[in-house]
Each structure stands twice: as C-alpha cells, then as structure tokens.
C-alpha positions as CSV (number, residue, x, y, z in Angstrom):
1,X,90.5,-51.7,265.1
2,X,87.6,-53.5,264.1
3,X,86.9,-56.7,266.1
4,X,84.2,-59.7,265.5
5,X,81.3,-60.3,267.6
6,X,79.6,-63.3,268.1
7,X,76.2,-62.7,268.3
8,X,74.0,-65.1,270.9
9,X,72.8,-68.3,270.1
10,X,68.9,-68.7,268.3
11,X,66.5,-70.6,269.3
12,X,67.1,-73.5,266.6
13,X,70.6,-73.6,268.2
14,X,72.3,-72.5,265.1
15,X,74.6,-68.7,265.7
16,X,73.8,-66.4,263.7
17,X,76.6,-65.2,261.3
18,X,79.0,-62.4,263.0
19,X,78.9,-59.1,261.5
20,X,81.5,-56.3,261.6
21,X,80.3,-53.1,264.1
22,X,81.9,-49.3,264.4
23,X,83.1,-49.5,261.1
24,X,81.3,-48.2,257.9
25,X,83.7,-49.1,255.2
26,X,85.7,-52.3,255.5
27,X,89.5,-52.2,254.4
28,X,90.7,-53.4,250.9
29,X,92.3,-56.7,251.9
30,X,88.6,-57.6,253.7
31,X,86.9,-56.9,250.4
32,X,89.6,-59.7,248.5
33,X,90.2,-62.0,251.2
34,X,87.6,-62.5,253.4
35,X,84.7,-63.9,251.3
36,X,87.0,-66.3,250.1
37,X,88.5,-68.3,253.0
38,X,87.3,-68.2,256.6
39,X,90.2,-66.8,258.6
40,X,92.4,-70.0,260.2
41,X,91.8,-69.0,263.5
42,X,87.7,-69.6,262.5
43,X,88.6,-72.9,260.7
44,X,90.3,-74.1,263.4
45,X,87.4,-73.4,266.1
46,X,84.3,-75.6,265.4
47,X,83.0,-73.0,268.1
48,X,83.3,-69.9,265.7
49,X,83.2,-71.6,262.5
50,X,80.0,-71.1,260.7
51,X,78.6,-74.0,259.3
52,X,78.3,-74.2,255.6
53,X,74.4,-74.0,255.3
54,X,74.3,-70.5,256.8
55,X,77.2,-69.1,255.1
56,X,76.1,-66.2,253.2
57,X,76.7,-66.0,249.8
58,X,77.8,-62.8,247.7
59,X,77.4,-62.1,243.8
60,X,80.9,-62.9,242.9
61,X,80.8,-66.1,245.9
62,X,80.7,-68.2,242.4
63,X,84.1,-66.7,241.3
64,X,85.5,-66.0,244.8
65,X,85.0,-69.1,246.6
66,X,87.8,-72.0,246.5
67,X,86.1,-75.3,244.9
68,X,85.8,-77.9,247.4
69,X,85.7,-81.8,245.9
70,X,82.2,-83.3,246.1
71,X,83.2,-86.4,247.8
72,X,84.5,-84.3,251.1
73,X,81.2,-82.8,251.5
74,X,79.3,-85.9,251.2
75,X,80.3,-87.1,254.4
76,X,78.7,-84.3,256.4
77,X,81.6,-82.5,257.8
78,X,82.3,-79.1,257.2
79,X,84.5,-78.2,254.8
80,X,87.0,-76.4,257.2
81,X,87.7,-79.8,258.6
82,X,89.1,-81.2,255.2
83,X,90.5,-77.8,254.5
84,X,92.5,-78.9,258.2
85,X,94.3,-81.6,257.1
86,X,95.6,-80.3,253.7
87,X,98.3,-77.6,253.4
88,X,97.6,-74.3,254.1
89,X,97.0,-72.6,251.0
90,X,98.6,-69.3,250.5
91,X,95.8,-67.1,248.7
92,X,97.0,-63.7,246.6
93,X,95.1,-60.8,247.6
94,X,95.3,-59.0,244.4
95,X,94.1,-61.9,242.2
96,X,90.5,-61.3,243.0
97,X,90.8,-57.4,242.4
98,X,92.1,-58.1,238.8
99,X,89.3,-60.7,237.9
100,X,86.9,-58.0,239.0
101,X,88.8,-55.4,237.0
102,X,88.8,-57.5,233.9
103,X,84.9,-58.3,234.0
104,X,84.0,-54.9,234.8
105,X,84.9,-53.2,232.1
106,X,84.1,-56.0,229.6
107,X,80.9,-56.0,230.8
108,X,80.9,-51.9,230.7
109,X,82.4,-52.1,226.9
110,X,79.4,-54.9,225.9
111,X,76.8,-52.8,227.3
112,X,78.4,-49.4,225.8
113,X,78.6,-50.6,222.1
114,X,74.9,-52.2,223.0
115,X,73.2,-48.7,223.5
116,X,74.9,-47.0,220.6
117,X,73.8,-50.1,218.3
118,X,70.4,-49.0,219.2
119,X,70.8,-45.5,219.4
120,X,72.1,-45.3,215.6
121,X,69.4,-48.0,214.7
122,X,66.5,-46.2,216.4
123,X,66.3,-43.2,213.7
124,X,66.9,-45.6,211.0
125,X,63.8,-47.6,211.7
126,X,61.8,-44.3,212.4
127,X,62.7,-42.5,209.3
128,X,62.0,-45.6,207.0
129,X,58.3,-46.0,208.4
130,X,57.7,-42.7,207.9
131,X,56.0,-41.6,204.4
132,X,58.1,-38.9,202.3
133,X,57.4,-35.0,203.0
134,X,55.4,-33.5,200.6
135,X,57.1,-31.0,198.5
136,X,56.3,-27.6,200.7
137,X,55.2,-28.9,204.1
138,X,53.3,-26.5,205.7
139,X,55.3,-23.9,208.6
140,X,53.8,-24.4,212.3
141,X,52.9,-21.8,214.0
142,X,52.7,-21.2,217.7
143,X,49.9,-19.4,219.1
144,X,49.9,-17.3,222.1
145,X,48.7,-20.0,224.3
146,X,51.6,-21.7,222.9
147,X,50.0,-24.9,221.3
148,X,51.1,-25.9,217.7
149,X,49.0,-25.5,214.4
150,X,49.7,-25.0,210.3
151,X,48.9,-22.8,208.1
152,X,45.5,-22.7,206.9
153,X,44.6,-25.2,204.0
154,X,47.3,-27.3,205.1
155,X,46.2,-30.9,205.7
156,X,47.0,-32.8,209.1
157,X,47.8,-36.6,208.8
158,X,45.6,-39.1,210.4
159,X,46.1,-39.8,213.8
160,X,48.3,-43.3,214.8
161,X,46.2,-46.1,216.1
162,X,49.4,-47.2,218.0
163,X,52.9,-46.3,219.2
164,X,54.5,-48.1,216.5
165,X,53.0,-46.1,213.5
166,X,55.0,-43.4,212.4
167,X,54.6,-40.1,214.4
168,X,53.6,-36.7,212.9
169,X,56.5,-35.1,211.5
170,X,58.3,-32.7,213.7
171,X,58.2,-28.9,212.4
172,X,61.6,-26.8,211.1
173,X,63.6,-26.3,214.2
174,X,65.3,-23.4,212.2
175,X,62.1,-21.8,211.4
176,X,60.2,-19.6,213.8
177,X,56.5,-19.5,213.2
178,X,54.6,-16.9,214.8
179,X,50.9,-16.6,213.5
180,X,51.3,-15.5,210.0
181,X,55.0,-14.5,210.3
182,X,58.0,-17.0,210.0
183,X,61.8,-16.4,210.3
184,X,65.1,-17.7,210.9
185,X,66.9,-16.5,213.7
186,X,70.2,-17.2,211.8
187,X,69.3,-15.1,208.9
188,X,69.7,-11.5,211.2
189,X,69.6,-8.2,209.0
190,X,69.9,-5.8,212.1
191,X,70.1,-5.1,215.5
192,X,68.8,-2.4,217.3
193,X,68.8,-0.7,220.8
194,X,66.9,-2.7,224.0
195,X,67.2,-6.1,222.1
196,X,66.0,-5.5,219.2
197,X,66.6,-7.7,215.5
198,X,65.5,-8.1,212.6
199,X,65.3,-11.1,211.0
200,X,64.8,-11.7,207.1
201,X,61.4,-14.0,207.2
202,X,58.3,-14.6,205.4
203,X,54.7,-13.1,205.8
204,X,51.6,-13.9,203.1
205,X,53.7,-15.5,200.5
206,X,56.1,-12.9,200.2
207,X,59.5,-12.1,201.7
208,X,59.2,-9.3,204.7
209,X,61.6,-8.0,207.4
210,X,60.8,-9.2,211.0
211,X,61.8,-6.8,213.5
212,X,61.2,-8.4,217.0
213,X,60.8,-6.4,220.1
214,X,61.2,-7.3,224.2
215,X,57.7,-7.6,225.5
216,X,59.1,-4.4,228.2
217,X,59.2,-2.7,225.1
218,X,55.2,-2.7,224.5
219,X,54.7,1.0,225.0
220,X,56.9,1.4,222.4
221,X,55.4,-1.2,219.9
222,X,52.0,0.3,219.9
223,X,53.0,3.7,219.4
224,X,55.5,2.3,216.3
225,X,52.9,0.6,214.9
226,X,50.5,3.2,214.8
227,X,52.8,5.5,213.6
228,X,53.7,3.2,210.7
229,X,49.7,2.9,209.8
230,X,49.2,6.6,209.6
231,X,52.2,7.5,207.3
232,X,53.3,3.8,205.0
233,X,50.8,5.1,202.2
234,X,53.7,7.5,201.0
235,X,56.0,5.5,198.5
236,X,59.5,6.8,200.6
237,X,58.4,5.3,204.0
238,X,58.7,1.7,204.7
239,X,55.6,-0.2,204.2
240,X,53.8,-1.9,207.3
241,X,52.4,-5.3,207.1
242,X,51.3,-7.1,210.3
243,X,52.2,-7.1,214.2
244,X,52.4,-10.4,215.9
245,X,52.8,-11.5,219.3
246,X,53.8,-14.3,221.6
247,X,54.8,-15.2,224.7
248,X,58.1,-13.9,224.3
249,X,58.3,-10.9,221.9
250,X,56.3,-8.5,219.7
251,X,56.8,-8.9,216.2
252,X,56.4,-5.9,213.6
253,X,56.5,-6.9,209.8
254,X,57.9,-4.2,207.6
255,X,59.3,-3.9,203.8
256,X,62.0,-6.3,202.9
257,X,64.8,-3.8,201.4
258,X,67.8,-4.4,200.2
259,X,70.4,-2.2,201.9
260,X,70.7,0.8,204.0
261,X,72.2,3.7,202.7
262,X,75.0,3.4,204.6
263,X,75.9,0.2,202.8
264,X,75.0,2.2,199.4
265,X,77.2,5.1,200.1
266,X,80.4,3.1,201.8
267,X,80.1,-0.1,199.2
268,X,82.0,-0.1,195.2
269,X,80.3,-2.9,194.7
270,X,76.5,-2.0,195.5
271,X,74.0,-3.1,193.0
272,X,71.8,-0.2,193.3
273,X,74.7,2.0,192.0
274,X,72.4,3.2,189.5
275,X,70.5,5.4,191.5
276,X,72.3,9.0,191.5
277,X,72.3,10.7,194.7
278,X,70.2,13.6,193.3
279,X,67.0,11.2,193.2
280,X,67.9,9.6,196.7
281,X,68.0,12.8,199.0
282,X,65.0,13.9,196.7
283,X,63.2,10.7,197.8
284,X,64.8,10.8,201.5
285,X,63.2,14.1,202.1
286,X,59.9,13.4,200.5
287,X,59.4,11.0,203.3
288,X,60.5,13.6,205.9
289,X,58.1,15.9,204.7
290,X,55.8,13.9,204.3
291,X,55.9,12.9,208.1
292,X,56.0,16.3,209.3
293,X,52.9,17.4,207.5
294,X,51.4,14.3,209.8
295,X,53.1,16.3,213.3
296,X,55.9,13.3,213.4
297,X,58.8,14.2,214.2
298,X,61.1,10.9,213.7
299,X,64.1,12.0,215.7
300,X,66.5,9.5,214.8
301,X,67.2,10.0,211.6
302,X,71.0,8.2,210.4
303,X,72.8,6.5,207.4
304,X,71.3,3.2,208.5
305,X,67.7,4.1,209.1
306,X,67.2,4.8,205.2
307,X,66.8,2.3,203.3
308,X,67.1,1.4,199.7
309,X,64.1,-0.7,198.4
310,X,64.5,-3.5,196.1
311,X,64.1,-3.0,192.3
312,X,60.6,-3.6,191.0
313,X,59.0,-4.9,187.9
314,X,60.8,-1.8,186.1
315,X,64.3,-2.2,188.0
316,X,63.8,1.3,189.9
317,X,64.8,1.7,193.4
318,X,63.5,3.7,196.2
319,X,64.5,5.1,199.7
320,X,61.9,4.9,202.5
321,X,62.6,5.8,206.1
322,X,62.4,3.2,208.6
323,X,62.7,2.6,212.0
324,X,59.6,4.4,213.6
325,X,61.0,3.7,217.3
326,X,61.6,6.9,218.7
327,X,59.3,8.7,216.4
328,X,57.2,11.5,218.0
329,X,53.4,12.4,217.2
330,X,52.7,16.1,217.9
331,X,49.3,16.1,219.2
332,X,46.9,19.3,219.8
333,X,49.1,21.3,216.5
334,X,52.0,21.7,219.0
335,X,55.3,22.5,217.0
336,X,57.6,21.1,219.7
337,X,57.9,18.4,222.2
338,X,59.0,17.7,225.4
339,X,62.4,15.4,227.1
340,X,61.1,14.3,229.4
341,X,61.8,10.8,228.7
342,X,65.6,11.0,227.8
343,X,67.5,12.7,224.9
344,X,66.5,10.2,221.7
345,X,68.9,9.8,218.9
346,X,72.1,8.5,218.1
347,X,75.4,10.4,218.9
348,X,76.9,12.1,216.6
349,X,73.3,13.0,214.4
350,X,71.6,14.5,217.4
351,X,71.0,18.2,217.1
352,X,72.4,20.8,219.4
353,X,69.3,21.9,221.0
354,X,68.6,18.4,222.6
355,X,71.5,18.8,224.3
356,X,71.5,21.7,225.5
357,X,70.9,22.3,229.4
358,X,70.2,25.9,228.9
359,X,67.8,25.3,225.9
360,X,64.9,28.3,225.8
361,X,62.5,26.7,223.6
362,X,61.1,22.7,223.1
363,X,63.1,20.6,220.2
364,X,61.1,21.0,217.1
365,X,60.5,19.0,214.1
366,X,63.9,21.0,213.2
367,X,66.2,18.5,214.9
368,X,65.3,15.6,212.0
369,X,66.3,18.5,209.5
370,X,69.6,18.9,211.2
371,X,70.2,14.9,211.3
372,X,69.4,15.2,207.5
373,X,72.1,18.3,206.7
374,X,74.4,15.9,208.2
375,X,73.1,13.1,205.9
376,X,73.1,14.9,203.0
377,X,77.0,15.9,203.1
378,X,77.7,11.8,203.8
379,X,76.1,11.2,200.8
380,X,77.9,14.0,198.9
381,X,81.2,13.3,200.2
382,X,80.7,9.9,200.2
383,X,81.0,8.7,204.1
384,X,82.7,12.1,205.4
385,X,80.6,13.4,208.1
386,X,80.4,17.4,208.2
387,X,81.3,17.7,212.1
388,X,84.5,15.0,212.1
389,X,85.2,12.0,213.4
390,X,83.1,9.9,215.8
391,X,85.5,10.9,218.6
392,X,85.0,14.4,218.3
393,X,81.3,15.0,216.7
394,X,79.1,15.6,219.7
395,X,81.2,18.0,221.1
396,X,81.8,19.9,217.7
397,X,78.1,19.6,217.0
398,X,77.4,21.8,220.4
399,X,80.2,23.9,219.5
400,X,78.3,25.0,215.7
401,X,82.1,23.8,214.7
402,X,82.0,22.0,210.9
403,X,83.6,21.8,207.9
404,X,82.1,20.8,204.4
405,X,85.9,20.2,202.9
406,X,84.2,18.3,199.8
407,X,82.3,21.1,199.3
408,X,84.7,23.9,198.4
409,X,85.1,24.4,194.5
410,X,84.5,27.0,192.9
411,X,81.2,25.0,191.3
412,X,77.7,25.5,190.7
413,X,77.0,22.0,192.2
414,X,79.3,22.7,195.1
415,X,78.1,25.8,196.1
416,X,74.1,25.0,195.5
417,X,75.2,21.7,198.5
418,X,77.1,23.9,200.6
419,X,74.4,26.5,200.9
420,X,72.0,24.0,201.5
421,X,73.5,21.9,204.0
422,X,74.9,25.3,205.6
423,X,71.1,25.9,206.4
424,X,69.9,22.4,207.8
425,X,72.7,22.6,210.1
426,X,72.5,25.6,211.5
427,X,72.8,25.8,215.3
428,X,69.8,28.1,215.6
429,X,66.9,25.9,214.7
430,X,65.0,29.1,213.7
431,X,67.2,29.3,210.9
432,X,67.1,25.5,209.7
433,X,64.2,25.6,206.5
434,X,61.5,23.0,206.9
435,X,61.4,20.0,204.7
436,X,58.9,21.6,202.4
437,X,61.4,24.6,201.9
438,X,64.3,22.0,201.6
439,X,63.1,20.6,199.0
440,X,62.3,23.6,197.0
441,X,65.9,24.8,197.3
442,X,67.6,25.1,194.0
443,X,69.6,22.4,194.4
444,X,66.9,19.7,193.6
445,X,66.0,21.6,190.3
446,X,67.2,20.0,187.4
447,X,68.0,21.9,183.7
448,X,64.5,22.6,182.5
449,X,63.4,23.9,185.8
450,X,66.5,26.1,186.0
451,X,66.5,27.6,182.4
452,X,62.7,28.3,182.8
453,X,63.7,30.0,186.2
454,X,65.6,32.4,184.5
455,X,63.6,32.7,181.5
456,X,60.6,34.2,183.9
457,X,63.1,36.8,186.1
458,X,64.4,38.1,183.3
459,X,60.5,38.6,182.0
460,X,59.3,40.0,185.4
461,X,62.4,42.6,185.8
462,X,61.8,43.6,182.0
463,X,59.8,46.7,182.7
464,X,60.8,46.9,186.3
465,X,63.0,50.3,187.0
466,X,66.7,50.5,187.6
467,X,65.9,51.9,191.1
468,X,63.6,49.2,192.2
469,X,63.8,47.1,194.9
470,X,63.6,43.9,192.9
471,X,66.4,45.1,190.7
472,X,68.4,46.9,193.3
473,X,68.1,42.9,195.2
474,X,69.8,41.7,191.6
475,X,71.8,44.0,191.2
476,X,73.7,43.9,194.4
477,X,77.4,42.1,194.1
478,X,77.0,42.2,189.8
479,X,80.6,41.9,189.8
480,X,81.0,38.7,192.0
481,X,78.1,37.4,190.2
482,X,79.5,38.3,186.5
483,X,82.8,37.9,187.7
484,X,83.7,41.3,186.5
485,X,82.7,41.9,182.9
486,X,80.4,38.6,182.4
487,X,80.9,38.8,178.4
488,X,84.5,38.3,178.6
489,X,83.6,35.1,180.3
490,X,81.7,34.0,176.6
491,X,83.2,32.1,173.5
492,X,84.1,34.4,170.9
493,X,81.0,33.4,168.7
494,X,78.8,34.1,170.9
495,X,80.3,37.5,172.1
496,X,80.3,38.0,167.9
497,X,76.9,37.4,168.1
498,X,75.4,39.3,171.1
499,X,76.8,42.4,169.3
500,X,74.9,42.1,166.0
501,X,71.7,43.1,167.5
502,X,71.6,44.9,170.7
503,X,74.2,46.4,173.7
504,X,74.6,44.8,176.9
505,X,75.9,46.1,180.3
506,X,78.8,43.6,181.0
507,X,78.3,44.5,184.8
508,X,74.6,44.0,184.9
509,X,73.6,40.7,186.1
510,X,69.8,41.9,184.3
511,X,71.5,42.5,181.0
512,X,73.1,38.8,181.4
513,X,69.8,36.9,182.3
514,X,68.4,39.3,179.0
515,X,71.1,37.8,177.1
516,X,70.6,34.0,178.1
517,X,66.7,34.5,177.2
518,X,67.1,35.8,174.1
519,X,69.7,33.2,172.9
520,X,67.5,30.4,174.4
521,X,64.3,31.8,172.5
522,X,66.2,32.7,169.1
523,X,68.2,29.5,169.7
524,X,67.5,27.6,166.5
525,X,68.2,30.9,164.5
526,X,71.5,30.9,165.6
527,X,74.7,30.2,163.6
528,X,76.0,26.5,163.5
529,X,78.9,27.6,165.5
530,X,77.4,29.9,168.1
531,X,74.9,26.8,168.9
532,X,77.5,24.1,169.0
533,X,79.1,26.3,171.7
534,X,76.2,26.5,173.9
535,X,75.2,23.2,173.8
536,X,72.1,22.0,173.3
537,X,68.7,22.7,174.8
538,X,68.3,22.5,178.1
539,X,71.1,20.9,179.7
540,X,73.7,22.1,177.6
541,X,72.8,25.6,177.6
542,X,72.0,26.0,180.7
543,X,75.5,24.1,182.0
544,X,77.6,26.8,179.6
545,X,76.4,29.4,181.4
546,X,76.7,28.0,184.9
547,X,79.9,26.8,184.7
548,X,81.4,30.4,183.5
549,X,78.8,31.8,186.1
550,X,78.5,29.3,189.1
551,X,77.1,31.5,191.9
552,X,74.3,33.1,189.2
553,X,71.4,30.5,190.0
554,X,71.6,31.1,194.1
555,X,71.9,34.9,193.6
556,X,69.4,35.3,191.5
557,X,66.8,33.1,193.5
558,X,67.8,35.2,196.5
559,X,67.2,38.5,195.2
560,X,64.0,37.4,193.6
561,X,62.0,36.0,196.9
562,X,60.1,39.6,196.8
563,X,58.2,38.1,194.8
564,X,57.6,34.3,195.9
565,X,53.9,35.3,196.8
566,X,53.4,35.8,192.8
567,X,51.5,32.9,190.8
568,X,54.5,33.0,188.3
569,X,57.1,32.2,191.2
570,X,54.9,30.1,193.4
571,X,56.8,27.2,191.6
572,X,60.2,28.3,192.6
573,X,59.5,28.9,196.6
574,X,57.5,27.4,199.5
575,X,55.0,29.5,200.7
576,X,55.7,30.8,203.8
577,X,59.3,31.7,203.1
C-alpha cells in the first residue's frame, strides 16, 4: 500500500508538494490518472490541496491536464474550488495511454525515415565530390608496423584543407596487399596442413601463387624458403620469387601453374592434354633427382604436389615439384635422416620404412622414390593407386601387398612399367634404384635410343665366345625371350629374305639381335615389300620387332650390365649400378 505524506510546512508558509515513499515504480492507473486531476479527497481539502503555483508540471502536463476557463482563474481561487461546484467528471483511464501510444510511434516512424534519408544521402554527396579513379589505382600495402602506403611511383593526392573536401579514396577491401605481394582471399588455389592457403595474387607485374603460412609455423618458413633458393634454378622445380611478412602470416611467392597432376590425370577435359605421360614422369623425376644430388630429400611427394606449369611463348608445358614443407636437407653427406619430429607424409604415399617400429636403418632419400613408384602407376593407370583403396593402403603398404592390374599384358610398354615401378616400390629400400638410375631405366628411352641399344650389343657380343659370361647372361631363357623359334614370329618376306644370305639360330637371342642389325644397316637395300613390313626407320622398325618380341629390350639390358663400366654402354646405365 503506498500512502501520501505531507511533508512539514517551509519557511515561506507554502507545503511542499507530497511525494510517494517505499515504492519504486508507481502502478499503471497512477501513471494515467494522477497528473491529470488531483484526487477528490485533495480537492476537497484546502488543507492538502496544493496550490496551483507549486503544482509541478510533467512533459505531457500540456496534453494531460483538463483546460480550465481563463475567467475562473482570474479571480484568484484555485481551480479545485470551481472544479467543486461543477459535476464530477468521470475521466477514462486508458484515454491517456492511447494518446501516448499514438505519438510515440509517430514520432519513432518521423525520426526512423529521418536517419535513412540521411544515411542513403550521405554516400551520394561523398561520391559526387570526389574526383574519378584513375584507370589502375595503385594497391596499398601494409607494412609490418601496420601503417598504409602505395606502390612505388604511385602519386598521393593533396592533403584536404578541411572536413568537407573529399577524403583520400579508401583501398580494395578484397585485395590484400602485403609489401610487394597482393591477393584475394576469395580467389583460394589450395589448402594445406597447419593453416596453410594459397591464394592466386600478384607480385612484380606478373601473376604468382601466394602460399600463406601461421606465424607458429616460422621454423618451417625459413627452412622452405631456403630450400626453394638452393634448388628453383632447375626448370621441373617450382620457381621462388619473394617471402613477405606481417603481423599475421608469412607469405612465400612461388610459380603460378595451372593444375596439379592430379587434376591432369582425373580430368577429360584438361587443357594440357597434350603432354604425353612419357614427358611428364620424365620431367617429374628430373626434379627428384635433381634434389637429391642437393641431399634433399622432399618426403612428401603426391598427385597434388606436382604441378603442371602453364604453356609459354611456345605452348609447352612443364611439371615442377612444389611444396618444399617437409622437405629435408641432409647435412655433413649423411644418406639418411632422423624421426624425430613425427612421421612426415601423407597416408597412403608414405613408405614402409617410416612406419616401421622395428626399422634397422634411418629413412633414406629412398622413401620419395617409393612415393614416386606409386605416382607413376596413377599416372599409367590413370587414378588407380598400386596398393588399393584409401581404406586399405597404409596397411597394404606395410604388408609389401600390391597389384599393378593395368599393367598385365603381354606388352613391351606394359612390361618395361611394371618392372619399373616393381623396383621403386619395393619394401626393402636397398632394392629401390635412385633417381639417377630411374631415369636411365629402359622405359624412358624412346625408338632411336632403343634401336642403337641393340645395334651396339649385337656389335660388342660379335667376337665374344659362346661360353662367355656376357653371352651365357644373353643367352639364358632364349626361348622365353624368342618365344620359341623367334623367326616363325617374322612376316614371310622377311623370313624369305633372312635366308638369302646367311643361317640363323632361331633359339639364339645373339643370332636375333644379328638379324635386326643387319636389316637396319642394309635397310634401304631391301625389297619394297620386306621394308613396308618393318616399317620405317626407327620407330617402325624397332616397334615390329618389339611387339613380336616384347620382353627382348629388358632381357637384353639385363644381361648386358657386365659391361655398364664400358664407354660404349655408359649411355645405357648409371654408374654405380
């Protein structure tokens, strides 16, 4: 219950106006009805009646208050005493609560469509003071102290002599401008382990890929980029540019190329189609060996860490190896390094000896030539992966368990593959060849290389003996080789014509390489029909002969590394074999 209190009487003999105590909010009907009329009780007490010149007044007291006729108050009495001998008037409480409702929100809707008058004409005026942008305004870029400036040679306007002028125009908010480097966040070409992107940007004038790195991730940074500056001068690893940094990330400028080879391989539609997959595991392993004659061992070596360059002036393509983040530098001419820090890789290209618990030796520069067996059969097969599905590669890998499935005719092509992919793969990195060696392996050679192979064994084992070691190494599995009696493999012209001048051995795999050398130097004495069946020179002689012999080229190179020390065979082996 909240009672009135009349508060004591002031010197000037006026009471002070009562006041409501113990209560903090008044009730509804209080708020309507009592600043309109003085309760009857208070009108009919001169006592506790205020008088009129200290009533109090209230904002609404204009809208609130019941008009009172001019003439009544000019007679001095208050107006409680004419409101005494009128009726009683019988004031609604809600009628008050509905005014204030009504000019509430009209005043609420006025001043709402006020602001956004002004808020739509405030850019208006802005923009039309402003002169036009010239035609390439210049990037900002923000410096590690984080303070805004352009691009060299770029021109700053003249500083406003007041707040009206036009301001300085505000930079891209899409572009991020870091020293020389500038990007779009929305324009992302990759992500990467520990929050790392790449973002297609800009450095020097030309069109670069910005791979940005967590500042935690600083270690790594230096030892990517210094990797990158010892081995970019070789045309199949991805060039470096620049490293920026600020107070966010690090930022590493690389090549701009146009796909990965995952995207070449699993796309139909890839515009680099051109390039046969001869020339891009060629150029693939270039880089590799190229890196390990500089004791770097990459060790995370996958489909989407090559990358296809775009065409130059000539339309050519290229792949480079990227991604130098887990890369390892050998130092003091150790072959092998340590794991310490973790197992690096990715699952499922990671070879069996960095998983191992019970591993005897170090991981070696072998386990990148494991990660590229595996890469070579995706390419060959198109997408198929030598050890399964993702579900089940790891575990196969450990167990040496694979199958090359796309690699199983009866072919020369198929079997040159599978023999070298059977090698990089090999659970005993011992066995693996280095990249040197992989790329000397018969299956890079092309026509010329291979008929001139033959052409100098069948030289060197001319005056060698039947008992010898190097024919003895030839000799061994003739009949698989020939399969059986290698001249009823020919056309009938050419058996016609092997005839007319000496006799050859159909079991010997010598007297076969004698044959091929003898038709390839007496080639254009041959009859017109005898050379349309062999083809012409090289590729079509040497592909007659290979696809009636397919396992000829791999035997013969076999049984002739006795003599890979010689000058004339230096060509056809690494040294060190």
């Amino acid at each position: 219950m909240v009672s009135l209190v009349r508060a004591p009487i002031s010197a000037g003999g006026l009471r002070a106006p009562r006041f409501l105590p113990g209560h903090h909010e008044m009730p509804p009907l209080v708020h309507t009805t009592m600043l309109r009329a003085p309760p009857s009780s208070l009108r009919r007490n001169p006592e506790v009646a205020s008088p009129h010149s200290s009533r109090a007044h209230s904002l609404f007291g204009e809208f609130l208050t019941p008009e009172v006729p001019q003439e009544d108050l000019a007679d001095g009495r208050p107006w409680g005493d004419h409101a005494g001998k009128e009726a009683p008037v019988e004031v609604d409480p809600s009628f008050g609560s509905w005014e204030l409702v009504v000019v509430g929100v009209a005043s609420i809707c006025w001043g709402g469509g006020l602001l956004c008058l002004l808020l739509w004409r405030a850019p208006l005026e802005r923009n039309s003071s402003q002169p036009p942008p010239a035609a390439s305004p210049p990037f900002p870029r923000t410096t590690p102290e984080g303070s805004l400036e352009l691009h060299q040679g770029a021109e700053l306007p003249a500083p406003s002599a007041s707040a009206d002028e036009a301001p300085l125009q505000s930079p891209d908010p899409e572009v991020v401008t870091v020293g020389k480097l500038s990007f779009r966040p929305q324009e992302v070409l990759g992500r990467g382990a520990g929050g790392t992107f790449v973002f297609r940007g800009h450095f020097d004038g030309r069109d670069v890929a910005v791979k940005r790195l967590l500042p935690e991730s600083v270690r790594l940074v230096d030892r990517e980029v210094q990797l990158l500056r010892e081995s970019d001068a070789h045309p199949n690893v991805v060039r470096y540019f620049c490293t920026e940094v600020d107070g966010q990330f690090h930022y590493i400028a690389l090549e701009l190329c146009s796909a990965t080879l995952q995207q070449y391989v699993e796309s139909s539609v890839f515009p680099g189609k051109g390039m046969d997959s001869l020339s891009l595991l060629t150029q693939t392993m270039s880089g590799l060996a190229h890196l390990h004659s500089l004791s770097i061992a990459h060790r995370d070596l996958k489909p989407c860490n090559i990358l296809i360059s775009a065409p130059d002036g000539q339309g050519r393509l290229r792949a480079v190896i990227s991604d130098f983040g887990l890369c390892k530098k050998l130092q003091g001419g150790h072959q092998s390094f340590s794991l310490g820090s973790g197992i690096p890789g990715t699952e499922g290209w990671i070879a069996p000896e960095m998983l191992r618990e019970d591993a005897q030796e170090s991981p070696t520069c072998g386990v990148d030539i494991f990660s590229a067996g595996c890469i070579f059969y995706y390419v060959l097969s198109h997408g198929q992966h030598p050890f399964g599905h993702s579900f089940h590669r790891q575990a196969n890998i450990l167990a040496g368990t694979y199958q090359l499935l796309r690699l199983q005719q009866d072919t020369h092509s198929h079997l040159v593959g599978r023999d070298l992919i059977e090698a990089m793969i090999s659970s005993d990195p011992r066995l693996r060849p280095s990249a040197a060696q992989v790329l000397q392996h018969p299956f890079f050679w092309g026509p010329e290389k291979q008929l001139q192979f033959f052409q100098d064994v069948s030289d060197r084992l001319e005056k060698e003996p039947a008992d010898g070691p190097l024919v003895s190494a030839l000799e061994a599995g003739s009949l698989a080789v020939g399969r059986g009696n290698w001249q009823l493999r020919l056309s009938a012209p050419l058996q016609a014509d092997l005839r007319k001048f000496r006799r050859y051995q159909g079991s010997s795999v010598r007297d076969l390489l004698r044959a091929m050398r003898n038709k390839k130097h007496h080639y254009y004495e041959l009859p017109s029909n005898v050379q349309q069946a062999l083809g012409s020179l090289p590729h079509g002689f040497v592909q007659y002969f290979l696809d009636r012999f397919p396992c000829l080229l791999l035997h013969t190179h076999r049984a002739m590394r006795l003599c890979a020390a010689e000058r004339l065979f230096q060509r056809y082996y690494c040294q060190g074999e």
